[in-house]
C-alpha distance (Angstrom), angle and dihedral (degrees) to the residues before:
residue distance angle dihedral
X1 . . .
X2 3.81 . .
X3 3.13 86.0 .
X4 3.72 109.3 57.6
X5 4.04 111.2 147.9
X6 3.66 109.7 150.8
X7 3.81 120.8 47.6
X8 3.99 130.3 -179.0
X9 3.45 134.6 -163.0
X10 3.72 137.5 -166.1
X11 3.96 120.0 -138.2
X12 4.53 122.4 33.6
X13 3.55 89.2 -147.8
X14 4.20 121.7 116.4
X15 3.28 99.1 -66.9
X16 3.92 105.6 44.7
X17 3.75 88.9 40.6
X18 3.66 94.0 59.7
X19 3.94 97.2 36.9
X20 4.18 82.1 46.9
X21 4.01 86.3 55.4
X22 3.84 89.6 51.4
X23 3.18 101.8 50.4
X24 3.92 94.7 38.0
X25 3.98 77.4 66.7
X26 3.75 99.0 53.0
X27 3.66 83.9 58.4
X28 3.44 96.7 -108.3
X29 3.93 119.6 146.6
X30 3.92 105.7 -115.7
X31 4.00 133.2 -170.1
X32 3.54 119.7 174.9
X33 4.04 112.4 -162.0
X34 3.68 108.6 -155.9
X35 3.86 129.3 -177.6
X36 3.31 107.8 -146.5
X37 3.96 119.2 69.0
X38 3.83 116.3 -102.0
X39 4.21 109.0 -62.3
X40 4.06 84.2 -145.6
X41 3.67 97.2 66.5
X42 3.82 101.6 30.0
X43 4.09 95.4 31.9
X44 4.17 128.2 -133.2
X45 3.92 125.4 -15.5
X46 3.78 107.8 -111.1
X47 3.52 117.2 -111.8
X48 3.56 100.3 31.2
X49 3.81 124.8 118.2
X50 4.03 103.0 -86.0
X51 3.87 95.5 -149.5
X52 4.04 131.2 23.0
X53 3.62 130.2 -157.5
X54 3.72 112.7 -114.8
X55 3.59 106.1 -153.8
X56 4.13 117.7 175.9
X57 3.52 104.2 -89.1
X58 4.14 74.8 62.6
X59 3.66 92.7 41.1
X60 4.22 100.7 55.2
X61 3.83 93.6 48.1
X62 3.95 90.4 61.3
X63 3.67 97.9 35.4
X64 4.05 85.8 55.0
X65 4.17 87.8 58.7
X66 3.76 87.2 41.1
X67 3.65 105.7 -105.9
X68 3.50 96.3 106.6
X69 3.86 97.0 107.0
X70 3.97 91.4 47.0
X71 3.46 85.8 47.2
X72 3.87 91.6 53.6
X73 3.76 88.7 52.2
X74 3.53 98.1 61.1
X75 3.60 97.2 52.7
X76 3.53 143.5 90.6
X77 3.93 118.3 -151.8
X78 3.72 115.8 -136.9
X79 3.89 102.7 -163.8
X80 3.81 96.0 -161.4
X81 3.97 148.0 -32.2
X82 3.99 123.2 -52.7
X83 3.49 107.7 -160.9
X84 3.82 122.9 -163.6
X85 3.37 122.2 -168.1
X86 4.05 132.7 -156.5
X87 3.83 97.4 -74.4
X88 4.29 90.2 43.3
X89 4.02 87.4 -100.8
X90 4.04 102.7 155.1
X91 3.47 134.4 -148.9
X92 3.68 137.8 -178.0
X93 3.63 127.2 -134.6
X94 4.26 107.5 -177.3
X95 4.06 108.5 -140.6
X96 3.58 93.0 -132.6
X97 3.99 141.3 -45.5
X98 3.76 124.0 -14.5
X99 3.93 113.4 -49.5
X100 4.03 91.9 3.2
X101 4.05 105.3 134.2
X102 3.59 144.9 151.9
X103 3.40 116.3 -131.3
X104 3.77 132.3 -131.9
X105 3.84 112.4 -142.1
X106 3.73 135.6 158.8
X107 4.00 123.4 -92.9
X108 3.43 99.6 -154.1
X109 4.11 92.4 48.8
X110 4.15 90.1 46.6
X111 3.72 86.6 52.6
X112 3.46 103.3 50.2
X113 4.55 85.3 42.8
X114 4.03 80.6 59.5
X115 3.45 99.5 42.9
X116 3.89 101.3 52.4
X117 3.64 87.7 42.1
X118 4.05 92.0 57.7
X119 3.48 90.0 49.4
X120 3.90 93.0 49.7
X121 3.88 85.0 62.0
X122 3.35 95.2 59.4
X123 4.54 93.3 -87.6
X124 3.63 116.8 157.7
X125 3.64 111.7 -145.8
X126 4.05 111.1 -170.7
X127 3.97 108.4 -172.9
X128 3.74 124.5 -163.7
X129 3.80 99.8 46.8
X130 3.32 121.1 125.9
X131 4.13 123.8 -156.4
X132 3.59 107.3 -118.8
X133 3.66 100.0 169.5
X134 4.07 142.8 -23.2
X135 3.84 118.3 -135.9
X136 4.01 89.9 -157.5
X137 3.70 96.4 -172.3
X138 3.89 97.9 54.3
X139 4.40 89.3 34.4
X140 4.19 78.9 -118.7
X141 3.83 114.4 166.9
X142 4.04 125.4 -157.8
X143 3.52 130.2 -160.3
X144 3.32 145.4 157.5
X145 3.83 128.2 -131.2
X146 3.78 136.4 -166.4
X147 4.49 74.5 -31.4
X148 3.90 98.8 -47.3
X149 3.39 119.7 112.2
X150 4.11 118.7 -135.3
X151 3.77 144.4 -177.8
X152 3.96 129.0 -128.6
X153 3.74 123.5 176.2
X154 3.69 128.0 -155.4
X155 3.91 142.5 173.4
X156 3.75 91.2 -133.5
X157 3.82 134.2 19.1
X158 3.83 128.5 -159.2
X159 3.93 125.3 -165.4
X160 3.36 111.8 -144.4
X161 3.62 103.2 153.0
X162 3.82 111.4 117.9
X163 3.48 142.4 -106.0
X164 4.11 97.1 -44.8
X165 4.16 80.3 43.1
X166 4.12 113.2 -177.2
X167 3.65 91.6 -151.1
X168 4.29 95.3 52.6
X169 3.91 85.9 49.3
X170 3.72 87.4 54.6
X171 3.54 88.3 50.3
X172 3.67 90.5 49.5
X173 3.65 90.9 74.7
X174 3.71 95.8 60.9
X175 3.63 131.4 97.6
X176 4.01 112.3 -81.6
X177 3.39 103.7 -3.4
X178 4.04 110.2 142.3
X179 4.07 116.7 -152.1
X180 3.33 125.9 177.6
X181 3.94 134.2 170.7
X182 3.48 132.0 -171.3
X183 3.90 126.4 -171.1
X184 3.78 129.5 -159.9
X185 3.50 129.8 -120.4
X186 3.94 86.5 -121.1
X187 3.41 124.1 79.8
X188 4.36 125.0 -173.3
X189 3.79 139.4 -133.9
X190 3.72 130.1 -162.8
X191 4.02 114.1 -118.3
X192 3.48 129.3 168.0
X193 3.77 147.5 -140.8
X194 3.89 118.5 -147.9
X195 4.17 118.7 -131.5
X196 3.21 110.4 -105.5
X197 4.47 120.5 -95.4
X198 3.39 88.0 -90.2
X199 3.92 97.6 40.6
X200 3.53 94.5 -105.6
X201 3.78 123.3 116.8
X202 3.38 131.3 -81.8
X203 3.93 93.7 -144.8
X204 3.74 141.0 20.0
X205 3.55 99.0 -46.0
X206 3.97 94.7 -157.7
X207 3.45 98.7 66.3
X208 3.62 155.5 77.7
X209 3.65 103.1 -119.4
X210 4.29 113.3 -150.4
X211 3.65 118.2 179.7
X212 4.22 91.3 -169.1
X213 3.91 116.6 -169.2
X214 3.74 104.4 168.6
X215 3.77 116.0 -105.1
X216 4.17 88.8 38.2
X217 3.91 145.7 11.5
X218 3.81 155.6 -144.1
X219 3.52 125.5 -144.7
X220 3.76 134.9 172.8
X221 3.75 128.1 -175.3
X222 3.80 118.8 -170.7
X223 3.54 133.6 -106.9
X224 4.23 135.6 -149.0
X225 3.61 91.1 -101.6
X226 3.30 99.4 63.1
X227 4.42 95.3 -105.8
X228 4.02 122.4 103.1
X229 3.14 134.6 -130.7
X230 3.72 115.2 -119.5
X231 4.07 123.2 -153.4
X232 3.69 126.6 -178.9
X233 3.47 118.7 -174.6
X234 4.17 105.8 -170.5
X235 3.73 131.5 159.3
X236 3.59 116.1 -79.3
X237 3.61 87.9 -141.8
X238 4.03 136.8 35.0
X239 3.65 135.8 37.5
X240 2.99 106.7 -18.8
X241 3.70 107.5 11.6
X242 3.71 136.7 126.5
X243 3.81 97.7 -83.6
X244 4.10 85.5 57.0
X245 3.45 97.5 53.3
X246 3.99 100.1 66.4
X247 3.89 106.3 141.2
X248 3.59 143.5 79.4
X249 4.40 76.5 -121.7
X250 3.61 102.2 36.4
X251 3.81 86.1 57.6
X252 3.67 89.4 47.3
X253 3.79 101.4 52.1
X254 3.78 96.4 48.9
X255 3.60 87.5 52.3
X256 3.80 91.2 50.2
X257 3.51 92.8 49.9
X258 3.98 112.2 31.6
X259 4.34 96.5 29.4
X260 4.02 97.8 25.8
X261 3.96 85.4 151.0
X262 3.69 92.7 45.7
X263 3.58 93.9 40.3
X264 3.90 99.8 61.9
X265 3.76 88.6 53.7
X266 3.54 100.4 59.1
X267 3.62 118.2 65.8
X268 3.68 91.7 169.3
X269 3.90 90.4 61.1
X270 4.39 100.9 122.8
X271 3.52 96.2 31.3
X272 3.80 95.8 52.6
X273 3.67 95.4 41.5
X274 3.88 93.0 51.4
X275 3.52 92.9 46.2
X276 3.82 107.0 45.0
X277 3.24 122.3 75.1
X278 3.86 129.0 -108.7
X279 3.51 109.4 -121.8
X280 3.77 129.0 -166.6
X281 3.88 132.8 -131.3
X282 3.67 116.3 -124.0
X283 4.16 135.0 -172.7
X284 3.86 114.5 -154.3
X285 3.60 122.3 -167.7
X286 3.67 128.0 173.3
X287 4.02 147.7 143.1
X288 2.79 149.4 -103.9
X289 3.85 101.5 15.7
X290 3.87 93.8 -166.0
X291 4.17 130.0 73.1
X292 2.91 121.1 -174.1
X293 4.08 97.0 -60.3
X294 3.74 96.6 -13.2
X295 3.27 128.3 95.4
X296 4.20 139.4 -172.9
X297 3.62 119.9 -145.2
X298 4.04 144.3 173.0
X299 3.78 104.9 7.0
X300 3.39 96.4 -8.1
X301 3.81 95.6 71.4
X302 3.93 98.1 27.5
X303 3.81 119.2 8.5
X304 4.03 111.0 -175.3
X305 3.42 137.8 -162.5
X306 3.92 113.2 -92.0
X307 3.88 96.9 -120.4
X308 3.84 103.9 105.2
X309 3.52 95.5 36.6
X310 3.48 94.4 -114.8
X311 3.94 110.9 119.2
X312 4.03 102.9 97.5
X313 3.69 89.8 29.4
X314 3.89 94.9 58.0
X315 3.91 86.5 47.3
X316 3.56 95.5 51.4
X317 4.05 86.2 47.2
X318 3.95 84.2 52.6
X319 4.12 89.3 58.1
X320 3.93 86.3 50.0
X321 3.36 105.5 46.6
X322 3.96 84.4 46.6
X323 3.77 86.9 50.8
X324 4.03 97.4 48.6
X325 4.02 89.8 47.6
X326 3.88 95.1 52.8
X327 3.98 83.5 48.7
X328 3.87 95.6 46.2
X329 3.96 89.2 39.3
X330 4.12 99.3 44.5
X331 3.84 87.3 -112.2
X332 3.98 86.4 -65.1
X333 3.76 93.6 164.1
X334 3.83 94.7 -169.3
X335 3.30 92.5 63.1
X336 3.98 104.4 35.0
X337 3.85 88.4 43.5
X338 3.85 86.7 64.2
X339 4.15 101.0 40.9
X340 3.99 94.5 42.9
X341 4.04 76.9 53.4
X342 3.41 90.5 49.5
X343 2.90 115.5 30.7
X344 4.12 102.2 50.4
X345 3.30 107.6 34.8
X346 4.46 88.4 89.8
X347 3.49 82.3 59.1
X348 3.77 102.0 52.7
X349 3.57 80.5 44.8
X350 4.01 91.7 58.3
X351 3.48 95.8 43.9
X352 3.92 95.0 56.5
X353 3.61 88.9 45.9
X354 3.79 87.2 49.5
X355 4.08 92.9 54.3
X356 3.60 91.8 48.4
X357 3.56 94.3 55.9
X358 3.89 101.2 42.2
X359 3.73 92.5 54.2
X360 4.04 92.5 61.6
X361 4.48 84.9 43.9
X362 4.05 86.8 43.1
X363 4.26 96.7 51.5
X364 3.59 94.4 32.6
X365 3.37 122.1 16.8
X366 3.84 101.9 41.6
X367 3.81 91.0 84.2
X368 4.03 93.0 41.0
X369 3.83 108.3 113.6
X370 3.71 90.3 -149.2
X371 3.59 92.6 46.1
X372 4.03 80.2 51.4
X373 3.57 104.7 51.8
X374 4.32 86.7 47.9
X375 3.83 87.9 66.0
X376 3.64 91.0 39.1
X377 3.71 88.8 60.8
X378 3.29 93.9 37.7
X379 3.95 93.6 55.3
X380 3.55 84.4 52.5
X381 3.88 99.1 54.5
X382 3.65 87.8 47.5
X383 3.91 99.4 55.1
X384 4.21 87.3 41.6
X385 3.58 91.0 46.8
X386 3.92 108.6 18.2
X387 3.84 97.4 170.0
X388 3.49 99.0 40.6
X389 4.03 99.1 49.9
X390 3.38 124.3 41.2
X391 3.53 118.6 170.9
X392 3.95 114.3 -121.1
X393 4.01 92.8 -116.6
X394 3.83 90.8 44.4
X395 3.75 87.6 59.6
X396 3.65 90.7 40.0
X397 3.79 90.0 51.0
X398 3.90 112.2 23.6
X399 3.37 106.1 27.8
X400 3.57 119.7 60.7
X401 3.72 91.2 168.3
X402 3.96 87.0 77.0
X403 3.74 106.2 78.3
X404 4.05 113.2 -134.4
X405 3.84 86.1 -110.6
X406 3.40 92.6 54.9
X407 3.83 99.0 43.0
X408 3.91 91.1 52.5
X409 3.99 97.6 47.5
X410 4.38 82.7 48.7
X411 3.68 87.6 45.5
X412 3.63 94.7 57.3
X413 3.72 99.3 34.6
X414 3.95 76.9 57.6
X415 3.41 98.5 47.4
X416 3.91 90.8 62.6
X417 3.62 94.9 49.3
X418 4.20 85.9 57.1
X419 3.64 90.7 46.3
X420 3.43 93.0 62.0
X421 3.83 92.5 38.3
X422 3.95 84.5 50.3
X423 3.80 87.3 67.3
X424 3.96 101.2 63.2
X425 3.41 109.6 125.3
X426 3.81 108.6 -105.7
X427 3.66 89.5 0.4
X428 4.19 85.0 165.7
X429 3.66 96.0 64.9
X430 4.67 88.6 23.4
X431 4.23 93.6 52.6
X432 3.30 101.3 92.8
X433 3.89 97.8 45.8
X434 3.74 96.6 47.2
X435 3.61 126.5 122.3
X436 3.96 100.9 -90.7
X437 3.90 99.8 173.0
X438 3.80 88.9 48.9
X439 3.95 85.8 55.0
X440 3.64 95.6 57.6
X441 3.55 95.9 46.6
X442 3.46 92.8 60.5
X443 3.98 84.2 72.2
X444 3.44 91.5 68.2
X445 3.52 103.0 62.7
């Protein structure tokens, strides 16, 4: 495989747009075959989360191609959480240390930024073809177009085609190759905020706004023109769920009296939520991602829940880990095939264990004053001793040196240490006299 010139992969979305740009700049010849027909003529897929946040394990991979300042333009940073609680009380909860954000941007615009940049270098992006098949021994591709079916051939092939991925059901058929999926109980729908009459925004505009009530959740996350875009991920079954809430009304009086902030800024409310779809949340898990000389990335190899923010961002870390082993390996695919394998499946692993758990701490616990005073005292150890504690979604988020693996197995180590810390007598009124340096010690043990 020395030899590797042409390379193909399935899906145009994030993912295979940005891995298509790095490999357009290795010099390799890339086609991506996509099935839908191109997003910037006929405009977003319904259903599908309007705006991502782009955290910096997102950020680095698109300022190493050069689109990191574009990318910065489209974006809105969202320096922590604003909570709002039943009566429309709010309180802030900072992400990290001073100027640390996420930032909210749009999908459909980062796609399109990707897109016209792969075909700048040189990218051929070929829409309406659907995968039919993969012969993986012979690096055959199948698809069908406008109903004919066709062959491609390439010296490498790259899944990038999402969480219900084509080229991982292909794989599926092959001998030892373990799948598993796991859906929530939750399912979301898209809502919306209007801009203001001016344009401006209706509510703090550098923030991601979470309106938590135990069993469920609404979010919003802000947008250039001033709106925000709503998500509520609910139980699809239950009181209160989605099959409860059937009418125009029933909508209406479970905004009124679980969102009553939220509520009087969105006019739109009935129509939107009778109109979009309801989506559900799915976990994918499977090995090995390589066969012979295809491969499954992003989604397609280890779709997470959205809760930590991390989906696109640990896809776009995919493309540069892929990147950084072809450099440290003289684009020896044999051998990089096998290590990217290797080598970052634990952290896709960690990251969708990660999601799981932040959506029970972001519904429920958010609002908990115990759960409140743990990050305060956390904060605190980390701006005493900045090296030596690191919260576990500051390394998630900030510090894309820390591998996912690595941030988790911290994260728990740490989570002992509070737990005992937790259990000082009085520790409300105690906190801010405890022993801090003692704390982070403990870490190193």
């Amino acid at each position: 495989m020395q030899n590797v010139e042409k390379i193909s992969l399935v899906g145009a979305g994030l993912v295979g747009s940005l891995m298509a740009i790095y490999l357009a700049k290795r010099g390799y010849k890339v086609d991506i075959y996509e099935r839908r027909e191109d997003m910037r003529k006929g405009g977003a897929e319904g259903g599908r989360s309007i705006n991502l946040a782009l955290s910096n394990r997102g950020l680095l991979p698109l300022e190493e191609v050069g689109l990191g300042e574009a990318a910065k333009k489209m974006v809105i940073p969202m320096r922590g959480r604003m909570m709002h609680d039943n009566k429309g009380y709010l309180t802030f909860q900072p992400y990290g240390r001073l100027g640390q954000a996420i930032n909210s941007i749009s999908r459909g615009g980062l796609n399109e930024l990707l897109m016209n940049e792969a075909e700048k270098l040189g990218v051929n992006i070929h829409f309406n073809h659907s995968c039919l098949g993969i012969n993986f021994d012979k690096n055959l591709l199948f698809f069908d177009v406008n109903g004919k079916r066709i062959e491609k051939n390439a010296d490498v092939i790259i899944g990038s085609d999402g969480a219900f991925s084509v080229v991982r059901r292909l794989m599926q058929r092959t001998d030892r190759f373990n799948y598993s999926q796991y859906y929530i109980e939750h399912g979301y729908k898209e809502l919306s905020i209007p801009p203001a009459a001016n344009n401006g925004f209706k509510i703090e505009k550098n923030a991601l706004h979470i309106w938590p009530r135990g069993n469920y959740m609404l979010i919003a996350l802000p947008n250039l023109d001033g709106s925000f875009t709503c998500t509520l991920f609910f139980p699809f079954n239950g009181q209160p769920s989605f099959d409860t809430l059937q009418t125009r009304s029933d909508v209406e009086e479970f905004f009124k009296k679980v969102f009553p902030d939220a509520y009087e800024l969105m006019p739109t409310l009935t129509d939107d939520f009778q109109t979009n779809p309801t989506s559900s949340l799915v976990t994918v898990k499977c090995h090995p991602w390589v066969k012979k000389r295809t491969l499954i990335i992003g989604d397609a190899s280890h779709a997470i829940v959205p809760f930590y923010g991390q989906g696109m961002n640990s896809g776009f870390e995919d493309c540069r880990i892929l990147n950084a082993l072809l450099d440290q390996h003289h684009d020896d695919w044999d051998v990089v095939l096998k290590k990217f394998n290797d080598s970052r499946k634990p952290d896709a692993d960690a990251i969708s264990d990660l999601a799981l758990q932040n959506f029970i701490e972001m519904r429920d616990l958010v609002a908990d004053k115990e759960f409140l005073l743990r990050k305060k005292i956390e904060a605190k150890l980390h701006d005493l001793y900045p090296e030596q504690w690191i919260p576990l979604y500051s390394m998630v988020t900030f510090n894309e040196n820390i591998r996912y693996s690595e941030a988790m197995e911290i994260g728990k180590r740490q989570k002992e240490i509070m737990d005992e810390v937790m259990k000082t007598p009085n520790i409300e009124k105690k906190w801010e006299k405890l022993d801090f340096k003692s704390i982070a010690e403990k870490l190193k043990v």
